[in-house]
N, CA, C and O atoms as CSV, one atom per row, in Angstrom:
chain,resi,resn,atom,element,x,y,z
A,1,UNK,N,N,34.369,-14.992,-29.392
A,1,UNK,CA,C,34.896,-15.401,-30.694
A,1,UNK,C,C,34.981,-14.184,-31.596
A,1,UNK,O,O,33.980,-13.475,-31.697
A,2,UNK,N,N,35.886,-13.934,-32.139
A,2,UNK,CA,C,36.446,-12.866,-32.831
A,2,UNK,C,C,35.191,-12.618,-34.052
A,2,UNK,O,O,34.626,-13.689,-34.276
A,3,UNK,N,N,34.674,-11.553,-34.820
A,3,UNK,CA,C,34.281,-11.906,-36.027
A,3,UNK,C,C,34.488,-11.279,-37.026
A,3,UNK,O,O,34.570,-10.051,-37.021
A,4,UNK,N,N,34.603,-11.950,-37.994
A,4,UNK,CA,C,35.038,-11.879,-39.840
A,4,UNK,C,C,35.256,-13.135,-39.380
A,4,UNK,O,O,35.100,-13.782,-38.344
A,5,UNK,N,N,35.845,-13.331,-40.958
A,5,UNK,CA,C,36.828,-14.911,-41.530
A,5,UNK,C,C,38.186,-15.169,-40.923
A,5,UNK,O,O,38.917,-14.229,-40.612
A,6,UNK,N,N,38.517,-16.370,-40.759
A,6,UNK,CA,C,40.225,-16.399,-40.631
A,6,UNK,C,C,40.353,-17.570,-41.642
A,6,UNK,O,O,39.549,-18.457,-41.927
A,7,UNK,N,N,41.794,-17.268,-42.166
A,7,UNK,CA,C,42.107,-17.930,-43.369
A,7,UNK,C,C,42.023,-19.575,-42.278
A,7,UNK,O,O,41.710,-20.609,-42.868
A,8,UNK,N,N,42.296,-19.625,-40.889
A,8,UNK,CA,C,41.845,-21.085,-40.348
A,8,UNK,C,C,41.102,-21.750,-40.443
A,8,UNK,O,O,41.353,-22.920,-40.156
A,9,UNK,N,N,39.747,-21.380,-40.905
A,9,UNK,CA,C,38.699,-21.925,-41.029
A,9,UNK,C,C,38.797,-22.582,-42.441
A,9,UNK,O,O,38.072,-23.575,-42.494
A,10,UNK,N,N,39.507,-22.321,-43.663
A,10,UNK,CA,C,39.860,-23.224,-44.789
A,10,UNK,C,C,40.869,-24.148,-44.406
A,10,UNK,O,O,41.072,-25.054,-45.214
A,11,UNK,N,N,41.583,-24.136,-43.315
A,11,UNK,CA,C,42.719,-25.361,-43.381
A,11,UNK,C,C,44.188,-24.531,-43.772
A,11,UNK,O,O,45.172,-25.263,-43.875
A,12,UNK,N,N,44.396,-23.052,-43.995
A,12,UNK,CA,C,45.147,-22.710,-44.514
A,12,UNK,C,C,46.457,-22.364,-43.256
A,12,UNK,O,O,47.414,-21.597,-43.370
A,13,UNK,N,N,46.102,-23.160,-42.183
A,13,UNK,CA,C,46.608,-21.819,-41.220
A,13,UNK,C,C,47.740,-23.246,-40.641
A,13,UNK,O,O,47.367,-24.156,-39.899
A,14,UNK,N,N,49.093,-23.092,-41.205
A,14,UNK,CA,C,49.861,-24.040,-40.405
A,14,UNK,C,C,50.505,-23.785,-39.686
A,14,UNK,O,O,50.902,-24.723,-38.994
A,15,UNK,N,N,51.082,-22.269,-39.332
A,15,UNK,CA,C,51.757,-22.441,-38.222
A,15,UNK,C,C,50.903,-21.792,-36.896
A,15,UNK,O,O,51.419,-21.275,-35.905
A,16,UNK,N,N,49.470,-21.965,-37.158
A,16,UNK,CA,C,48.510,-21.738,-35.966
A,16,UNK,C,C,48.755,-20.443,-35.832
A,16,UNK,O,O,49.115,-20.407,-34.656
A,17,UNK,N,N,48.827,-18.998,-36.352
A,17,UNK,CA,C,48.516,-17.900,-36.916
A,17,UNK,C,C,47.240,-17.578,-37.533
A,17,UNK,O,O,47.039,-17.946,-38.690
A,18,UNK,N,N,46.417,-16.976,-36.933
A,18,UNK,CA,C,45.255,-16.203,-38.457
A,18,UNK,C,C,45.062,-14.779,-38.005
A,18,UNK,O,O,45.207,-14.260,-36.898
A,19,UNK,N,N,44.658,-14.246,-39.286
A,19,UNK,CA,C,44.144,-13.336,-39.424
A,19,UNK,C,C,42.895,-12.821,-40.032
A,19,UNK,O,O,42.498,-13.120,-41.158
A,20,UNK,N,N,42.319,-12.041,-39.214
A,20,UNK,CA,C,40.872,-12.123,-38.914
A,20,UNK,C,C,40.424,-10.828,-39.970
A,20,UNK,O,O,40.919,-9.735,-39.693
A,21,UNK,N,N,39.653,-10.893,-40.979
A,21,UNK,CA,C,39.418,-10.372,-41.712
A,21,UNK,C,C,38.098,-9.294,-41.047
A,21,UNK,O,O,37.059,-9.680,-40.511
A,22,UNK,N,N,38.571,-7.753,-41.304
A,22,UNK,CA,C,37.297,-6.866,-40.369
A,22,UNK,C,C,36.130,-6.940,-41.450
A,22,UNK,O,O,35.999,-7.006,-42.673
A,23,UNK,N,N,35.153,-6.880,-39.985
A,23,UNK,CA,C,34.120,-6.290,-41.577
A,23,UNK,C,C,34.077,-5.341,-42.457
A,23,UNK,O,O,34.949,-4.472,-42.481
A,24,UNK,N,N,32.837,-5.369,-43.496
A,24,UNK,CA,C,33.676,-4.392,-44.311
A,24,UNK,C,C,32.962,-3.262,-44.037
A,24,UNK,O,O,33.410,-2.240,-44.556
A,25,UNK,N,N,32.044,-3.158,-43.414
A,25,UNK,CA,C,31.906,-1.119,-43.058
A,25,UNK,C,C,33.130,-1.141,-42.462
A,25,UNK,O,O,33.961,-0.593,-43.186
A,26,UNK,N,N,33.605,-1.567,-41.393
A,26,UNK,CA,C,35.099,-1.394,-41.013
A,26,UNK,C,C,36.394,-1.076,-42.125
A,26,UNK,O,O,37.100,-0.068,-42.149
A,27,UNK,N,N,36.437,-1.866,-42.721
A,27,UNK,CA,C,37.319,-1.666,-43.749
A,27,UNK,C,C,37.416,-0.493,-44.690
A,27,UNK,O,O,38.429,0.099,-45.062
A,28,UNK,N,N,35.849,-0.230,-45.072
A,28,UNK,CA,C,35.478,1.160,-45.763
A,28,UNK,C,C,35.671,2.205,-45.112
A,28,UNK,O,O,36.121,3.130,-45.789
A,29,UNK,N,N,35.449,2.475,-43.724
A,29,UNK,CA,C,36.100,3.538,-42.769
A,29,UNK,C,C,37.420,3.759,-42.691
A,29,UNK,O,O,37.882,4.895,-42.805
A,30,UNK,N,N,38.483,2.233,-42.401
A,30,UNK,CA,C,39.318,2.388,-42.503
A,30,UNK,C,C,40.127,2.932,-43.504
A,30,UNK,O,O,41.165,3.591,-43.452
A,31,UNK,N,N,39.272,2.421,-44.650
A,31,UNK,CA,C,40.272,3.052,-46.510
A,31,UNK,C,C,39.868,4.394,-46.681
A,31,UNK,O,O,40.625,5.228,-47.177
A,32,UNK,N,N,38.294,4.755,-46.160
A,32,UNK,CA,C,38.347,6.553,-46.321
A,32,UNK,C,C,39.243,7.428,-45.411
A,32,UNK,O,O,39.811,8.449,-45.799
A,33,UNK,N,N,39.308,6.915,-44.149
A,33,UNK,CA,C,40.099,7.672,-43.222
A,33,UNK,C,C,41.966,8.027,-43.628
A,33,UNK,O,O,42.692,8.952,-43.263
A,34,UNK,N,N,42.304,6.509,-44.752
A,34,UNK,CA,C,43.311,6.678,-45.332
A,34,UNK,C,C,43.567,7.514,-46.257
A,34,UNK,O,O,44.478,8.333,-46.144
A,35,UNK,N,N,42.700,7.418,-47.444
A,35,UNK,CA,C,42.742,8.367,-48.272
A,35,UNK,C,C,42.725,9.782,-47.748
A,35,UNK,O,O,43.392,10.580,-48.406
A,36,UNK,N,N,42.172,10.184,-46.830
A,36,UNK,CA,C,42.036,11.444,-46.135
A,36,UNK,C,C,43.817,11.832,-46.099
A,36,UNK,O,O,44.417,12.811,-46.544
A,37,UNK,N,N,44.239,10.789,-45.481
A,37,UNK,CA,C,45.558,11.097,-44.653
A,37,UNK,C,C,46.973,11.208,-45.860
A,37,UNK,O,O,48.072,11.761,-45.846
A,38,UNK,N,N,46.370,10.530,-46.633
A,38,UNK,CA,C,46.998,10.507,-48.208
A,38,UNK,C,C,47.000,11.655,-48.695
A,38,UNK,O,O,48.000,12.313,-48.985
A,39,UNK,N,N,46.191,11.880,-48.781
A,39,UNK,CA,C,45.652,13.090,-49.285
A,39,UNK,C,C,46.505,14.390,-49.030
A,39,UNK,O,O,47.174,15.016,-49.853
A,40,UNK,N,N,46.309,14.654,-47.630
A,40,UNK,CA,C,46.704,15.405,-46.648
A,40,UNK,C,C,48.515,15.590,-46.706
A,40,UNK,O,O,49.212,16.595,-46.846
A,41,UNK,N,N,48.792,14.435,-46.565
A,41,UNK,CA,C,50.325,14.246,-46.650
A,41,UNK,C,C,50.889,14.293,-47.773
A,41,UNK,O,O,52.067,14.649,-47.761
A,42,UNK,N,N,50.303,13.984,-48.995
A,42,UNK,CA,C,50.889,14.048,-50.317
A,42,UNK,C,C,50.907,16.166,-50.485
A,42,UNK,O,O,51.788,16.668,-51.183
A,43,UNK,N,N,49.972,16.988,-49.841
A,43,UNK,CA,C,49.390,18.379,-50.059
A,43,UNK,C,C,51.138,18.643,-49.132
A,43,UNK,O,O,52.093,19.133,-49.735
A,44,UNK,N,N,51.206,18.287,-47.922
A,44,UNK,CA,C,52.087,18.158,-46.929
A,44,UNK,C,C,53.880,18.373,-47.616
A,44,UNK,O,O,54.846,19.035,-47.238
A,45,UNK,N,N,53.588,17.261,-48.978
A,45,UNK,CA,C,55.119,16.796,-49.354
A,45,UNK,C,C,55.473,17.835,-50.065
A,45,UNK,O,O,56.584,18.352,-49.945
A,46,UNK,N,N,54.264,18.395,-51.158
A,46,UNK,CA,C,54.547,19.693,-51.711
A,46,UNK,C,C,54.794,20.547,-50.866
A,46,UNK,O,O,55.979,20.857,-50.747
A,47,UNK,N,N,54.228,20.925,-50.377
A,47,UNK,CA,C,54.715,22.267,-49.910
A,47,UNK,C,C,56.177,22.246,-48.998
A,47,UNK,O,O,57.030,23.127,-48.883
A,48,UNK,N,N,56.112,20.983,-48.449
A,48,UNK,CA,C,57.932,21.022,-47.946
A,48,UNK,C,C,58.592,21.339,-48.414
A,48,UNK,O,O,59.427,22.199,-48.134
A,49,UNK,N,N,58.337,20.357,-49.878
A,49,UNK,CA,C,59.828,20.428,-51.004
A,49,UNK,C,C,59.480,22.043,-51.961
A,49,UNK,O,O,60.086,22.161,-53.026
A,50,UNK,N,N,58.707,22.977,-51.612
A,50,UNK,CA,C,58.430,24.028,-51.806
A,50,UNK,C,C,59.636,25.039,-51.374
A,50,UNK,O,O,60.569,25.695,-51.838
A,51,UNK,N,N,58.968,24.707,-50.163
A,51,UNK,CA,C,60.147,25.646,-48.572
A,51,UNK,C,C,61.698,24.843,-48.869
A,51,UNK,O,O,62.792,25.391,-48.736
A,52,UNK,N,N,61.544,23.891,-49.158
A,52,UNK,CA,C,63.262,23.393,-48.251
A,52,UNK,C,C,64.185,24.185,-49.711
A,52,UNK,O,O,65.289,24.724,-49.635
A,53,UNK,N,N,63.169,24.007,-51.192
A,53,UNK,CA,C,64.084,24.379,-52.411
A,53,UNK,C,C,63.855,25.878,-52.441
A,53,UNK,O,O,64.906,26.445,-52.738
A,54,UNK,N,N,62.914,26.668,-52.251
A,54,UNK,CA,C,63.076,27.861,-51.906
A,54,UNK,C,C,64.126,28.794,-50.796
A,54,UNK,O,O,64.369,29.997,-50.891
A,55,UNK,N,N,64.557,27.993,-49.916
A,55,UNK,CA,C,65.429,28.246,-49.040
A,55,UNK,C,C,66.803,27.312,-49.361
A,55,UNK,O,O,67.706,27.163,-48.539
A,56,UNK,N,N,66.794,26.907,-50.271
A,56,UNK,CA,C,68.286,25.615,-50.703
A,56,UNK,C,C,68.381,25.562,-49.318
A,56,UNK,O,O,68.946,26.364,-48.572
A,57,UNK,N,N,67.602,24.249,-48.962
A,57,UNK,CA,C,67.664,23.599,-47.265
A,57,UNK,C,C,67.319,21.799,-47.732
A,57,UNK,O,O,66.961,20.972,-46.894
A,58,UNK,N,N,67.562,21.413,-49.514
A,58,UNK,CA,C,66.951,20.325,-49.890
A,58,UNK,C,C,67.602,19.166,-48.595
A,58,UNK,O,O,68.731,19.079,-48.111
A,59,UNK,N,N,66.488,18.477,-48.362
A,59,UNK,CA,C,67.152,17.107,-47.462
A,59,UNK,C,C,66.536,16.182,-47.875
A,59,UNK,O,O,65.318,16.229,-47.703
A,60,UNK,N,N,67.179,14.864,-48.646
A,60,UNK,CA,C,67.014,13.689,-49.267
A,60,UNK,C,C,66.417,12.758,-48.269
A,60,UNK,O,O,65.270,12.316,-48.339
A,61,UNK,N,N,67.232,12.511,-47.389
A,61,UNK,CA,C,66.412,11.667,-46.701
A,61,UNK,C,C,65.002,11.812,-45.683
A,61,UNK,O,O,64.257,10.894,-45.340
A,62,UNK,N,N,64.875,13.639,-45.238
A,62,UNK,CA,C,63.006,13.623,-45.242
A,62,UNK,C,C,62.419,13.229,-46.100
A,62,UNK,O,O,61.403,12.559,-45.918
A,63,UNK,N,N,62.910,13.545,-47.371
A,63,UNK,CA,C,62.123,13.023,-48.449
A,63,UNK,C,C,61.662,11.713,-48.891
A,63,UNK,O,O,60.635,11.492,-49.533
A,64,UNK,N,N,62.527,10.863,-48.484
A,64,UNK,CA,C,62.511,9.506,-48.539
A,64,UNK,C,C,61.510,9.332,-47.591
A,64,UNK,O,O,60.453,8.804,-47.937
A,65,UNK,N,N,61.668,9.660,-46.561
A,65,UNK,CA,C,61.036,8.937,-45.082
A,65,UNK,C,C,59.810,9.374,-45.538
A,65,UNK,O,O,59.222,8.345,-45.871
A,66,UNK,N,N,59.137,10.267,-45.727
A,66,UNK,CA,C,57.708,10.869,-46.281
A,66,UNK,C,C,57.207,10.004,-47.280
A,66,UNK,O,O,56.064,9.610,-47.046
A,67,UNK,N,N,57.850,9.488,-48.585
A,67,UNK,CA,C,57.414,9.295,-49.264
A,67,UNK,C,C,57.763,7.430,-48.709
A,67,UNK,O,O,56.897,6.577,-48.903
A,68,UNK,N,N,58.346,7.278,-48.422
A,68,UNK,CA,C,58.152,5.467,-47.798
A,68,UNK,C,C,56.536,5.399,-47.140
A,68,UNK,O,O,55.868,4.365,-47.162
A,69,UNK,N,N,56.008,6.827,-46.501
A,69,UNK,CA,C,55.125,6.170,-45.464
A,69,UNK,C,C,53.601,6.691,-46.181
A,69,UNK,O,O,52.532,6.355,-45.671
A,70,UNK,N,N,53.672,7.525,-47.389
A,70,UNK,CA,C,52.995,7.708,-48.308
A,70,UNK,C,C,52.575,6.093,-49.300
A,70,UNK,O,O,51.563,5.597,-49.793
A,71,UNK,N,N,53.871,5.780,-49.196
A,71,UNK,CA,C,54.060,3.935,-50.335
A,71,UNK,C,C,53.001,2.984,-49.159
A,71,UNK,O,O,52.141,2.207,-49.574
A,72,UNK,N,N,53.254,3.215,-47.707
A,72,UNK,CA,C,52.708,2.586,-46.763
A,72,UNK,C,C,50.944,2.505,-46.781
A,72,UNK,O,O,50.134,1.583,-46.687
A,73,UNK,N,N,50.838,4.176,-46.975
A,73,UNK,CA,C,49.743,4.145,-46.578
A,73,UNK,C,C,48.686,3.635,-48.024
A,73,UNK,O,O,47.519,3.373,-47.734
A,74,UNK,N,N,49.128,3.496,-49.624
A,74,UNK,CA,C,48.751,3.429,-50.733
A,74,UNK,C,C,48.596,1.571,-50.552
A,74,UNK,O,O,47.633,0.852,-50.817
A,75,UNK,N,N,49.772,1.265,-50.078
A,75,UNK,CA,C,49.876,-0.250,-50.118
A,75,UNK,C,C,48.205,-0.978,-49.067
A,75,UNK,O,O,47.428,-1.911,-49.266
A,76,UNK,N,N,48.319,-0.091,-48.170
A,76,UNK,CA,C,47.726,-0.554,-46.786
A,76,UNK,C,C,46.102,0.103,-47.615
A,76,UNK,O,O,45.109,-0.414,-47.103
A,77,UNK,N,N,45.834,0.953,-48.573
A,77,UNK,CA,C,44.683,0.975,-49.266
A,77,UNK,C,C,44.120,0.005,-50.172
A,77,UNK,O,O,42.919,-0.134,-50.403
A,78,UNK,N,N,45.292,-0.811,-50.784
A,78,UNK,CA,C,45.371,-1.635,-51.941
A,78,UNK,C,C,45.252,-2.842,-51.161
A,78,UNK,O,O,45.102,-3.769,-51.957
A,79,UNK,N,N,45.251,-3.099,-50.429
A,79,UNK,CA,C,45.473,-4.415,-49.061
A,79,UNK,C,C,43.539,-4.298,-48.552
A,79,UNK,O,O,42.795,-5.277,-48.501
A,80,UNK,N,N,43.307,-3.483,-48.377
A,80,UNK,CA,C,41.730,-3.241,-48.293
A,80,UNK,C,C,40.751,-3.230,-49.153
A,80,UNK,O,O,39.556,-3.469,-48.980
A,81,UNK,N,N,41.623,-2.788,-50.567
A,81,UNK,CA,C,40.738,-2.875,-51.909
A,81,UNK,C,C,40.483,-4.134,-52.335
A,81,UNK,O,O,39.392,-4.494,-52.776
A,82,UNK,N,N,41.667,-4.981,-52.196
A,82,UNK,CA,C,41.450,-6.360,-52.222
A,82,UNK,C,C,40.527,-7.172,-51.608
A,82,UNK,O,O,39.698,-7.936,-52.103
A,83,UNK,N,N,40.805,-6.879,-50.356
A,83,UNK,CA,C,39.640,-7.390,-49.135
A,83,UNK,C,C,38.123,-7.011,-49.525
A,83,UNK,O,O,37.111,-7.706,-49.434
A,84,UNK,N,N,38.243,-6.022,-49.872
A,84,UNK,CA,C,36.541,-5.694,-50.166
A,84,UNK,C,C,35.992,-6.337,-51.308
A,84,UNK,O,O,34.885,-6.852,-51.150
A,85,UNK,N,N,36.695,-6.441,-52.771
A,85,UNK,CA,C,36.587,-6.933,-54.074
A,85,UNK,C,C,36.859,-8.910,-53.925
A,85,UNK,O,O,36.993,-9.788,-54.777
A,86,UNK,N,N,36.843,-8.920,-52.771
A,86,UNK,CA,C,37.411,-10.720,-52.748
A,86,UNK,C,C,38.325,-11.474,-53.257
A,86,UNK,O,O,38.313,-12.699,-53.380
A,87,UNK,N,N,39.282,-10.572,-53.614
A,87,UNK,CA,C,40.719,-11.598,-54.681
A,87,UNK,C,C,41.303,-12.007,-53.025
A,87,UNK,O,O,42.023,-12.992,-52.865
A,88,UNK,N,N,41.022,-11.404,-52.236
A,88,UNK,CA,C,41.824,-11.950,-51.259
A,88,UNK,C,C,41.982,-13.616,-51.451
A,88,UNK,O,O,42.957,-14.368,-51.433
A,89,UNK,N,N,40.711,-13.793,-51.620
A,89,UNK,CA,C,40.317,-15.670,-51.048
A,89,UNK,C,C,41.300,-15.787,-52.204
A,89,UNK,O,O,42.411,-16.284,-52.023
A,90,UNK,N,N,40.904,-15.336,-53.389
A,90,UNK,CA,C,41.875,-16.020,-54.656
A,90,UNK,C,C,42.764,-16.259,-54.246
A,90,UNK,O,O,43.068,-17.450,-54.165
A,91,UNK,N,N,43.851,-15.011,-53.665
A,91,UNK,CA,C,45.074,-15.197,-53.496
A,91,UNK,C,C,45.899,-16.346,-52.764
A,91,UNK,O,O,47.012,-16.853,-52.902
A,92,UNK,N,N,44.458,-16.557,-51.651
A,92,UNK,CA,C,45.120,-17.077,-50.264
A,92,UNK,C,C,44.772,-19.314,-51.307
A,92,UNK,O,O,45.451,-20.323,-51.118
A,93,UNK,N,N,43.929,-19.198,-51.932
A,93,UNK,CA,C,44.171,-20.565,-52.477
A,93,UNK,C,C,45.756,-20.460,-52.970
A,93,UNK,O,O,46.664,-21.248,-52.704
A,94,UNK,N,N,45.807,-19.340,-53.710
A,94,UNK,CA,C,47.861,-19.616,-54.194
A,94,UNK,C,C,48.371,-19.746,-53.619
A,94,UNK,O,O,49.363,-20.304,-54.086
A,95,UNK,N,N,48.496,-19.483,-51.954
A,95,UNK,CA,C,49.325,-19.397,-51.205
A,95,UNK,C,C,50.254,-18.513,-50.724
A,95,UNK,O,O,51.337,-18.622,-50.149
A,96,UNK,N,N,49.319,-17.289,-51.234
A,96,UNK,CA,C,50.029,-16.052,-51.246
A,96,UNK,C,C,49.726,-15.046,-49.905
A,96,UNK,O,O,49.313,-13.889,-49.987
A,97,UNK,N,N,50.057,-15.827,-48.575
A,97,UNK,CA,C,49.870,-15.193,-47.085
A,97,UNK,C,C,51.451,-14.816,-46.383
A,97,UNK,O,O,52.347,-15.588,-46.726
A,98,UNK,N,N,51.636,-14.277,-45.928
A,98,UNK,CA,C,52.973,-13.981,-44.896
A,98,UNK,C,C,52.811,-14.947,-43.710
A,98,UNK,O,O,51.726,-15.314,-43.260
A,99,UNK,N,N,54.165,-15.356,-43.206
A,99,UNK,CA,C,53.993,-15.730,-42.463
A,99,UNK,C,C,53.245,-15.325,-41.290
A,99,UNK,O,O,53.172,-16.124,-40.356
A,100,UNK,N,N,52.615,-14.063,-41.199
A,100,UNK,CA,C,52.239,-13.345,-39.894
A,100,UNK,C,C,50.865,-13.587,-40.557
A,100,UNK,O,O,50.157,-12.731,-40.026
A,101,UNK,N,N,50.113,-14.267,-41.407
A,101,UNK,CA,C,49.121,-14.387,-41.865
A,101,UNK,C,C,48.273,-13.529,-42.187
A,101,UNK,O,O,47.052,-13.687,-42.185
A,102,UNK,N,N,48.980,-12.393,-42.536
A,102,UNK,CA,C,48.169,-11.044,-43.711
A,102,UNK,C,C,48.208,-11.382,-44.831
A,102,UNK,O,O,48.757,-12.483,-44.874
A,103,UNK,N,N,47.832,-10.936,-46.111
A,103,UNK,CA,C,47.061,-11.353,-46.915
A,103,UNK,C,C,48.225,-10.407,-47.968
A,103,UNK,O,O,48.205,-9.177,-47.913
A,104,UNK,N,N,49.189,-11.137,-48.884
A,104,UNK,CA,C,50.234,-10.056,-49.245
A,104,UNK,C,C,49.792,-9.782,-50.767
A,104,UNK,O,O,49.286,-10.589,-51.547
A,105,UNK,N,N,50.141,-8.324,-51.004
A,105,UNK,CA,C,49.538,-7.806,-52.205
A,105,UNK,C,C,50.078,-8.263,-53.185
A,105,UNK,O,O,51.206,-8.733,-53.037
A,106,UNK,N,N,49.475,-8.275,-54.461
A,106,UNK,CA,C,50.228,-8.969,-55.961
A,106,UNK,C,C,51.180,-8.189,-56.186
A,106,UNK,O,O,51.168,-6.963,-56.068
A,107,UNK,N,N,52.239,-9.018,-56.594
A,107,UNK,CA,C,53.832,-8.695,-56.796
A,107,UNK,C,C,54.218,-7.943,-55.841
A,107,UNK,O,O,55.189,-7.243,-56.130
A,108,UNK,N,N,53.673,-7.792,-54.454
A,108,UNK,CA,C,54.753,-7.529,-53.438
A,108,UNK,C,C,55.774,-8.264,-52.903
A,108,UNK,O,O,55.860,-9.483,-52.756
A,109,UNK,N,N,56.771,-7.120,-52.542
A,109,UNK,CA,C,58.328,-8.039,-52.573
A,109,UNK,C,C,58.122,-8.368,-50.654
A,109,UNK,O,O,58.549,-9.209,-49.862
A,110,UNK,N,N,57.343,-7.314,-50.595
A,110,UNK,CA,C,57.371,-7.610,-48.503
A,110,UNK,C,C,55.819,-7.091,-48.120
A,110,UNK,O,O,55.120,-6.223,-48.643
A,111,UNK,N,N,55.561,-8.056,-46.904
A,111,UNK,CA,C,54.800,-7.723,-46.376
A,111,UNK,C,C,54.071,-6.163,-45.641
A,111,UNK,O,O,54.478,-5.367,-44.794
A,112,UNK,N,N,53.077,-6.245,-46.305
A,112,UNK,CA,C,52.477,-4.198,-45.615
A,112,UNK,C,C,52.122,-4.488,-43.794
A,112,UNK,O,O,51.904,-3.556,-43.020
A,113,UNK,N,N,52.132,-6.026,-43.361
A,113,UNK,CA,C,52.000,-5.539,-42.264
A,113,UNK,C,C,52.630,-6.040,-41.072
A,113,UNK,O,O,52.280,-5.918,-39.898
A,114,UNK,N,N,53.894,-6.785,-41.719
A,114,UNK,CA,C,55.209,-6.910,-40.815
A,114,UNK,C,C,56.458,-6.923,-41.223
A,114,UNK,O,O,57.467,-7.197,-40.572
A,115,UNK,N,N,56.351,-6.607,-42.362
A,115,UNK,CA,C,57.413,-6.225,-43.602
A,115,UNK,C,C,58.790,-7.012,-43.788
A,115,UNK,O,O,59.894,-6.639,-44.185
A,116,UNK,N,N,58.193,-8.521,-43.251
A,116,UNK,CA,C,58.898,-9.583,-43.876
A,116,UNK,C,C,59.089,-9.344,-45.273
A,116,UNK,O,O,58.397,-8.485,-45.819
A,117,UNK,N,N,60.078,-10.098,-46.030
A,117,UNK,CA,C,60.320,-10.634,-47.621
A,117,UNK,C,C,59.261,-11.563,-47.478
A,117,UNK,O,O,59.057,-12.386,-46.585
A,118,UNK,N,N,58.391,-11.203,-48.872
A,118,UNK,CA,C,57.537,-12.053,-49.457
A,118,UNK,C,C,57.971,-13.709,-50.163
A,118,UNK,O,O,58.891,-13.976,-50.937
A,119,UNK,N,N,57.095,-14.478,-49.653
A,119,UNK,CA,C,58.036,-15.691,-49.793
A,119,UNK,C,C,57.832,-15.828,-51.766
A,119,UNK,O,O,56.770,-15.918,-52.383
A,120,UNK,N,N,59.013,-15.804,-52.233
A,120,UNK,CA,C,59.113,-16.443,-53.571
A,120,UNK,C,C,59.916,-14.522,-54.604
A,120,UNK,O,O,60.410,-14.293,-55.708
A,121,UNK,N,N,59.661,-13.883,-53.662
A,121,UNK,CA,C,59.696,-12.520,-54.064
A,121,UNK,C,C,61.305,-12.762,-54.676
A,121,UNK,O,O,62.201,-13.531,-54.327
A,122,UNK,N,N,61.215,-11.756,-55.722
A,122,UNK,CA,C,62.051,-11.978,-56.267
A,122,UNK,C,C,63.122,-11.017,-56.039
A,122,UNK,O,O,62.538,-10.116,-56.642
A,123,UNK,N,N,64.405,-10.362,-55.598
A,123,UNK,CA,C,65.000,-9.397,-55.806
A,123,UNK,C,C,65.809,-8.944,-57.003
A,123,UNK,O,O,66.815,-9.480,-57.468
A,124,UNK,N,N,65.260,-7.994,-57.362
A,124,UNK,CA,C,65.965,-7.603,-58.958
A,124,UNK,C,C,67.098,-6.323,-58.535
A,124,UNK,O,O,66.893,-5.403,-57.744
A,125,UNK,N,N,68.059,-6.535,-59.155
A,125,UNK,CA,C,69.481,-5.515,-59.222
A,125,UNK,C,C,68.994,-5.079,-60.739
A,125,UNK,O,O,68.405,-5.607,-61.682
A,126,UNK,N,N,69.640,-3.688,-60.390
A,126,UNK,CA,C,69.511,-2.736,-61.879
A,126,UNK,C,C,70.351,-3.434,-62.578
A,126,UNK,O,O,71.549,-3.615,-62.362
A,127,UNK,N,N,69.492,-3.947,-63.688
A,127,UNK,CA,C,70.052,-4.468,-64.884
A,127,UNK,C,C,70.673,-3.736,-66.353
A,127,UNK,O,O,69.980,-3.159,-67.191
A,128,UNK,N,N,72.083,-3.924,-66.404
A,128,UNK,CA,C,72.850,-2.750,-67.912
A,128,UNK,C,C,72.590,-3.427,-69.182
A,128,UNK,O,O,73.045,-4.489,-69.607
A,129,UNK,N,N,71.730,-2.564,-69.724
A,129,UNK,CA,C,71.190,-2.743,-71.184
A,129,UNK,C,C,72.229,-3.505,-71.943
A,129,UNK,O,O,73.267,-3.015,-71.499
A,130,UNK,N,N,72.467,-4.130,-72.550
A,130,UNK,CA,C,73.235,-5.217,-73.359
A,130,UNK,C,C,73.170,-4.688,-75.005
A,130,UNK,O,O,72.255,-4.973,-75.778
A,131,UNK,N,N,74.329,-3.875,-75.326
A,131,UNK,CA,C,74.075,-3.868,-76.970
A,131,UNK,C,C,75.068,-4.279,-77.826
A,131,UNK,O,O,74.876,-4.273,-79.042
């Protein structure tokens, strides 16, 4: 038998999906080992965009791709911060799980860990100021 919690054990689990909450020295390993890598990669982004504009070699879309998996790894910290501080349970009474039964962060538009659309999420288009 697996151990942590699964949101199954409240009744929450309808399409027979759970997800098994680690313990939390686990979790605390897991969020320092992140921050490490955060860390590391954010030191990483500078100095690229150092070299690529020092050499006019700018490329938009490394930049993107770096900084998507930088958003990844901040989200996937904030997804653990939760877990440790207990809003999780809060959340999961709202009904605020993915279908893959991860535990989705406040006002996320998609899931951090199958990156479904969040159910109810809203999509906003840039809106022109009205005067």
């Amino acid at each position: 038998m697996p151990r942590g919690r699964t949101h199954s054990e409240d009744g929450d689990d309808a399409a027979g999906l759970s997800y098994v909450v680690p313990p939390v020295r686990e979790l605390r390993r897991e969020r320092k080992a992140l921050l490490l890598v955060r860390e590391e990669r954010l030191r990483d982004l500078g100095g690229l965009a150092l070299e690529r504009y020092k050499r006019d070699r700018f490329n938009a879309g490394l930049f993107v791709e770096r900084c998507a998996e930088l958003v990844a790894i901040e989200a996937r910290v904030q997804e653990i911060d939760a877990l440790l501080d207990g809003t999780v349970h809060l959340r999961r009474e709202g009904g605020t799980l993915c279908e893959c039964g991860a535990p989705l962060l406040l006002g996320a538009r998609f899931c951090a860990t199958c990156g479904r659309e969040a159910p109810g999420a809203e999509v906003r288009v840039g809106q022109a100021g009205a005067s």
